[in-house]
VOTI-760374 format. One record per residue (C-alpha): residue in one letter; x, y, z. Coordinates in steps of 0.05 Angstrom, whole numbers, plus 5000, padded with zeros to 4 digits. Layout:
! residues N
AXYZ;...
//
This chain:
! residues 515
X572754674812;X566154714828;X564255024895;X562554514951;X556754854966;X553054784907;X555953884911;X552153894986;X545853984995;X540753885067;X534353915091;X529053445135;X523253115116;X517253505127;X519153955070;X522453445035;X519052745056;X524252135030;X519751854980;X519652534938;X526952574952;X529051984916;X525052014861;X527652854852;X534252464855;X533551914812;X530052384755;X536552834760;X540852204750;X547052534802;X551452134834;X553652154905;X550951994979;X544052075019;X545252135092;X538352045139;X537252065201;X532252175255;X534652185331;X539051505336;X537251185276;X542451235222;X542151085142;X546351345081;X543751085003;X548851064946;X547451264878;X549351134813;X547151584753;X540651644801;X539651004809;X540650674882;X545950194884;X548050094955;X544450275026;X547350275095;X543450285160;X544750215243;X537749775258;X540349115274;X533448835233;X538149165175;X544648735182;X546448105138;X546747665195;X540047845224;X536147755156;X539347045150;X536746885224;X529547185206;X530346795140;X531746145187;X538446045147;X542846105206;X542445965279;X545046405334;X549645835352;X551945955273;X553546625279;X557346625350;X562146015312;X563546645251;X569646975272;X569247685288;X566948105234;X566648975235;X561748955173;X556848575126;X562048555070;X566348205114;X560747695134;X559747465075;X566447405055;X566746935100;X560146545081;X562346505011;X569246215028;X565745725071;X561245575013;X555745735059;X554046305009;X554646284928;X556446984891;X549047024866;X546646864941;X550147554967;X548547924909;X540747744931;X541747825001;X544548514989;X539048744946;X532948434992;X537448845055;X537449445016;X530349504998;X528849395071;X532449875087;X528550345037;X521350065065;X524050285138;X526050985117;X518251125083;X515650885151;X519951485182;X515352025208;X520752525212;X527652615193;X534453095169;X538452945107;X544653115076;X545652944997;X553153084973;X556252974893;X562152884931;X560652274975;X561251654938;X561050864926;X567550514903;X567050254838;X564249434841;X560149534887;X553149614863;X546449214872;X540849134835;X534549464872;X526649614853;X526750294876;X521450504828;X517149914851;X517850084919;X516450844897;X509450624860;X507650154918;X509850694969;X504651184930;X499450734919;X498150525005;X498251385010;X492651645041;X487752155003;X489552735047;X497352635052;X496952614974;X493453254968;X497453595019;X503553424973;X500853954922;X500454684925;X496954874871;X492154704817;X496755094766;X502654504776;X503754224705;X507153564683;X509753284624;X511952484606;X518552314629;X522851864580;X523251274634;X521150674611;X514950304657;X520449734677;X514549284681;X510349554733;X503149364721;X499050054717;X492050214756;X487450404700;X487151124725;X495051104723;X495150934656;X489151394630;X492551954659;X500151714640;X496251664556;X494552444564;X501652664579;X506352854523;X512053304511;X507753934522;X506254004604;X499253984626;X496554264690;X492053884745;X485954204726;X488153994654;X488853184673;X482753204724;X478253474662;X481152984605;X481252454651;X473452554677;X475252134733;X474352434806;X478852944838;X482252594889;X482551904843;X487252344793;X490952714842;X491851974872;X495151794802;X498852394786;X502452394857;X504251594834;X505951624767;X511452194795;X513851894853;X514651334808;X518551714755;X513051664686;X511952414692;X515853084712;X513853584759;X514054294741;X512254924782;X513554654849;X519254744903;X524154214888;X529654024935;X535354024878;X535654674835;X536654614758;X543254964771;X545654544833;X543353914787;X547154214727;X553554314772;X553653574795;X553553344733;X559453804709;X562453574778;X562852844744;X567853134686;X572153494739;X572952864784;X577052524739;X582752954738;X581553214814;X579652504839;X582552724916;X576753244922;X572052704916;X571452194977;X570751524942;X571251074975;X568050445016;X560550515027;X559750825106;X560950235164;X556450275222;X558749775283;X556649135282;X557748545323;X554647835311;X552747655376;X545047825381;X543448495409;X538048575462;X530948435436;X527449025391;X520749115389;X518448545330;X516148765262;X513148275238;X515048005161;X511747855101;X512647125116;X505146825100;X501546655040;X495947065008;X491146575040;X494146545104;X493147375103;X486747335074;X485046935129;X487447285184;X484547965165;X477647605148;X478547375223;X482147905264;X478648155325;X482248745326;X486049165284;X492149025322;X490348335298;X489448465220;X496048795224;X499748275262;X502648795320;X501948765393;X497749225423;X503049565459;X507849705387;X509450445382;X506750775310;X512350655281;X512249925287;X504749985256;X506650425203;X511749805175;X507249265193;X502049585139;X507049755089;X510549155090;X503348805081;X501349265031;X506649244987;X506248444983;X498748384974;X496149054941;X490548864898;X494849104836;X499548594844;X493848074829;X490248454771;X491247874716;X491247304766;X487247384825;X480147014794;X475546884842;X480047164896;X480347854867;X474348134908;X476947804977;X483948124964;X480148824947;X476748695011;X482648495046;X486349185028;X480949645043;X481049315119;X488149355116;X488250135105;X482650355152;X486349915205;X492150355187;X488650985189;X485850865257;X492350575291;X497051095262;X493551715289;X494651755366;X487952115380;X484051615338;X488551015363;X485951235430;X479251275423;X479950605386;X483750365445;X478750515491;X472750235458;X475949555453;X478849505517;X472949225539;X472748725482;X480348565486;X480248415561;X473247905545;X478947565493;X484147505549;X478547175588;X476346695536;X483246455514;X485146365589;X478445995603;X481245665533;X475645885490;X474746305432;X471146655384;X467647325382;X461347295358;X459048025385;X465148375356;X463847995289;X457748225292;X458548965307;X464048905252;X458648735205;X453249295221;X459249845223;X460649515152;X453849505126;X451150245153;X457750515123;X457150215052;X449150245050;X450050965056;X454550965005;X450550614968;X444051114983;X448151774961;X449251364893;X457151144921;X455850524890;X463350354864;X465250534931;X460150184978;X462549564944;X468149334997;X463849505055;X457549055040;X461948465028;X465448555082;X458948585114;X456647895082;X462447575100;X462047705180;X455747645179;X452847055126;X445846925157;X443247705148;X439347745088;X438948515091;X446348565078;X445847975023;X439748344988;X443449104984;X450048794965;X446948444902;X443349114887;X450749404890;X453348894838;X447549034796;X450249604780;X455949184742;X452948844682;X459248324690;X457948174757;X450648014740;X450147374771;X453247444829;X448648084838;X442647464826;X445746974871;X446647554925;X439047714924;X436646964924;X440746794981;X436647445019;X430947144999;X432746345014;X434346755087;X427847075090;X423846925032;X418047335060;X420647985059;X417048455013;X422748914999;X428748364981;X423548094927;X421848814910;X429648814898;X430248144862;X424848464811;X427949074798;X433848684777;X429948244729;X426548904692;X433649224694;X435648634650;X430548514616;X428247934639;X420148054658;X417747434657;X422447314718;X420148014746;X413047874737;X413747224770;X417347464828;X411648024843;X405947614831;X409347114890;X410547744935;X402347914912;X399847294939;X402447375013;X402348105012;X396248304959;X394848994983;X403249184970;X402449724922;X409549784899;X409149104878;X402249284848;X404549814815;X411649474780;X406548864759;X401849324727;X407249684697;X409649044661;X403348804637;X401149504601;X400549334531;X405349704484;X403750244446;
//
């Protein structure tokens, strides 16, 4: 037999974080158990040929019976009438005999607990685990689960600088992988970079140079496209050795004919009981509409707000708030249907993430915390005086908005300023400055051409006076050719302002005879 040693394998999570775990795990295709844990919270993932079939987990959020209450298919009075039950399995036993639950209910319900339960371990900041070949589900029982979605979505809501810190060295090289996309729609980037791979590994510095795109934008889809399974990492630390993979797959053949040295058996139990367990601190679920999210991160006060978490929720709480949003309403997801909504959503996302940034780190959370304590205790006084609105936070929201992008915009950012003058324009409508530098953003675009117009018009419908937003308007028209327009625009901005010599100067410019 093989040696246990080499079937068992542990570590913890800051060398190892989950996400990279799995996907080591599922790009060996072993079988066997994942045990996590971190202080009294308790999980163990089954796996099938890599693939995760079955999770287990000791958050009461986690267990059959509170996912039906959440999902407002059972009452409490329900589930103190259900006889006593020691485990989901048995719980839904009894649903389906009751024909409370059909075969292809359960099957759902399993796969929608175990992904939670998946979501709730990437929100874990730290953790130990124990992976053993020998540990294993009982045949029949195995669920259907998007781990590589959650993988790709789990990448994608990364950070910059968590994503870099994942790499050691420029010299890393990777190579395609032979698993199919399963239908997961690719970023551009993703699939620029995913076209240059082949058989024969390249390095970073290899993909950042093909690609031309910037550093951190093709470390961003390197470190997705593997954690997502398209590509294989070479020269790097990996939790499982070639040989330790190599002797759990050999441990398969010996199994069958020593089938006592392997435990399988039922999946793990932890206690449960269905009457409902003291009050946790509340997550709150993906349970809105796009517009209803759209609309409450276009109008949040706070952060807190955008994310839908009490002020008082620990990090953790914040940290699965944001995922949980950002997994349902990442821009990707609404590539090829979005429309008109597209931009909003983009917008939307880019809140979303700074909110995150700011709330997860507890010096910045702090110094958050302290500059709208003021603001949040004017909010308690409006609602109790049953008022509200917040026209000076809306306002500041704006300007912090605007200086951010138009700086961007300055240092030639332009892609990137993008999000931060609309967000601008949309908390603050009646500014024509933010109108006017927005459109000269989208100018940059030749698709978004008219909106770039219609940006610039409305600055100058707000203050049709100003020198510089018609300046702006007529650098447009001579960008697109259109002088007449440009000429007509200057010569308006000449007759309340005739000694302007910029304007003097473009007009002049336009009316030099060609040579």
């Amino acid at each position: 037999m093989t040696p246990q040693s080499e079937l068992e394998i542990q570590g913890n999570f800051f060398t190892h974080p989950f996400a990279e775990l799995i996907s080591e795990i599922m790009q060996a295709r072993v079988n066997g158990s994942l045990r996590v844990s971190d202080k009294d919270k308790k999980c163990v993932i089954y796996l099938k040929n890599g693939e995760i079939v079955f999770a287990v987990s000791n958050a009461r959020a986690s267990r059959l019976f509170d996912i039906l209450l959440k999902r407002h298919r059972m009452t409490e009075d329900d589930v103190t009438k259900i006889p006593n039950f020691s485990n989901d399995h048995e719980l839904v036993a009894y649903l389906e005999d009751k024909k409370f639950l059909t075969k292809s209910d359960t099957a759902k319900l399993f796969s929608e607990q175990i992904e939670g339960i998946l979501v709730d371990i990437l929100a874990w900041d730290a953790g130990e685990w124990d992976f053993s070949s020998l540990r294993r589900i009982r045949d029949g029982l195995a669920y259907d689960v998007e781990t590589r979605r959650i993988l790709f979505d789990f990448a994608r809501c990364m950070p910059i600088d968590k994503v870099l810190g994942r790499f050691r060295s420029l010299d890393e090289r990777f190579h395609r992988s032979d698993a199919p996309p399963l239908g997961i729609n690719l970023r551009p980037d993703e699939a620029f970079v995913l076209s240059r791979t082949g058989e024969d590994p390249l390095t970073i510095t290899d993909l950042i140079s093909i690609s031309g795109m910037a550093e951190s934008n093709a470390f961003h889809a390197i470190y997705t496209l593997w954690l997502g399974g398209l590509i294989i990492r070479d020269d790097w630390q990996p939790a499982f050795t070639t040989h330790a993979i190599s002797a759990m797959r050999s441990a398969k053949l010996e199994l069958k004919t020593e089938a006592k040295t392997a435990k399988v058996a039922a999946p793990e139990v932890f206690e449960q009981k269905p009457q409902p367990a003291p009050a946790e601190p509340k997550i709150p679920e993906v349970t809105i509409t796009l517009e209803e999210y759209l609309d409450r991160v276009e109008s949040a006060e706070t952060y807190y707000d955008l994310l839908g978490v009490d002020p008082a929720s620990n990090i953790a709480d914040v940290k699965r708030a944001y995922f949980s949003l950002a997994k349902e309403f990442h821009p990707d997801r609404y590539h090829a249907d979005g429309g008109e909504m597209l931009p909003r959503i983009q917008n939307a996302f880019t809140e979303l993430a700074q909110a995150h940034e700011t709330l997860k780190n507890p010096e910045n959370r702090e110094l958050y915390d302290y500059r709208m304590r003021k603001e949040l205790a004017a909010r308690e006084k409006r609602l109790a005086d049953g008022k509200t609105g917040n026209a000076s936070l809306t306002a500041e929201q704006a300007s912090q908005n605007f200086e951010r992008g138009f700086s961007m915009l300055v240092d030639g950012e332009v892609e990137e300023s993008l999000p931060f003058l609309a967000r601008a324009v949309h908390y603050a409508p009646k500014n024509a400055r933010y109108h006017a530098y927005y459109g000269k953003a989208l100018s940059a675009d030749g698709s978004q051409r008219h909106k770039a117009e219609s940006e610039m018009q409305a600055a100058l419908k707000l203050d049709p006076n100003n020198p510089t937003f018609r300046i702006l308007l007529a650098e447009f028209y001579i960008q697109f050719n259109l002088l007449k327009r440009a000429e007509g625009e200057l010569t308006r901005l000449l007759a309340v302002f005739p000694s302007n010599r910029e304007a003097q100067d473009l007009l002049a410019s336009l009316q030099k005879p060609a040579r």
